[in-house]
DOMARLO-467409 format. One record per residue (C-alpha): residue in one letter; x, y, z. Coordinates in steps of 0.1 Angstrom, whole numbers. Example, Ala and Ser with C-alpha at 12.3 -4.5 7.8 and 13.67 -1.06 7.14 Angstrom:
// DOMARLO-467409
ATOM   residuo      xx      yy      zz
ATOM         a     123     -45      78
ATOM         s     137     -11      71
***
This chain:
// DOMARLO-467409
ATOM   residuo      xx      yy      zz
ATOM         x    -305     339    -448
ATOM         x    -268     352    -447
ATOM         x    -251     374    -429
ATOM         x    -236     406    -446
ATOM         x    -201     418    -438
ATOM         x    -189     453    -456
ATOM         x    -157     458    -456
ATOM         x    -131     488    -471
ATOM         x    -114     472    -501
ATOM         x     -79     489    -488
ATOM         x     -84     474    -455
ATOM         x     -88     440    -471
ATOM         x     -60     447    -494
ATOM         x     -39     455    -463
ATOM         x     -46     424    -445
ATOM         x     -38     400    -469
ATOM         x      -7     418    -477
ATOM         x       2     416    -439
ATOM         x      -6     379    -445
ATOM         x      21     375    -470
ATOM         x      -3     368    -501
ATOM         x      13     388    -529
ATOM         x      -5     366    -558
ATOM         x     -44     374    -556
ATOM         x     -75     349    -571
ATOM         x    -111     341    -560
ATOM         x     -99     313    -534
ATOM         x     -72     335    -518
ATOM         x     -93     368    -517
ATOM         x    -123     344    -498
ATOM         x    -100     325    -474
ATOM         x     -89     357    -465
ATOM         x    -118     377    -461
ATOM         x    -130     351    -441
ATOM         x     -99     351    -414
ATOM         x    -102     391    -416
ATOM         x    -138     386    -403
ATOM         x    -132     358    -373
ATOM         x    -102     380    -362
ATOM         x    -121     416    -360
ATOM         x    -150     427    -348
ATOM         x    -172     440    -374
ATOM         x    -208     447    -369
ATOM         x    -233     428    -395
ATOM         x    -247     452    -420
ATOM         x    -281     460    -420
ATOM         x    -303     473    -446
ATOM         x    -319     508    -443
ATOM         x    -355     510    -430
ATOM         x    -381     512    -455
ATOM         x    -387     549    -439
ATOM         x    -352     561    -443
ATOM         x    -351     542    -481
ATOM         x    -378     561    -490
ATOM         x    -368     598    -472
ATOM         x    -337     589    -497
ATOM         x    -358     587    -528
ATOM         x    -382     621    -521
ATOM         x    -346     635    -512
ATOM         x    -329     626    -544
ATOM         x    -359     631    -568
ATOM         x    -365     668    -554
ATOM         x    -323     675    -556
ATOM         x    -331     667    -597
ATOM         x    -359     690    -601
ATOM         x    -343     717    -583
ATOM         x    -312     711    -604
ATOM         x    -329     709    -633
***
């Protein structure tokens, strides 16, 4: 099991520009997503609840028909 970080792609951006990393690849990006993560505080995401996933679907599926 892993644990699931989100984060904004301008924040990241941001941070590894205050880093000093102008050139950007795989390794770099990972490194520092990874320091971004041990330095702040961000909460682990969490899926939605199977209730809420499917509120989401009726929701969605009646917005079409009425749309339609």
């Amino acid at each position: 099991e892993y644990t699931v970080f989100v984060v904004v792609p301008n924040k990241a951006r941001k941070y590894l520009q205050s880093l000093g990393h102008k050139s950007k690849n795989d390794k770099i990006d990972a490194t520092g997503l990874a320091c971004m993560c041990l330095q702040n505080k961000f909460e682990p995401w969490k899926p939605i609840s199977k209730f809420y996933y499917e509120l989401r679907l009726l929701t969605s599926s009646t917005l079409t028909h009425l749309l339609l």
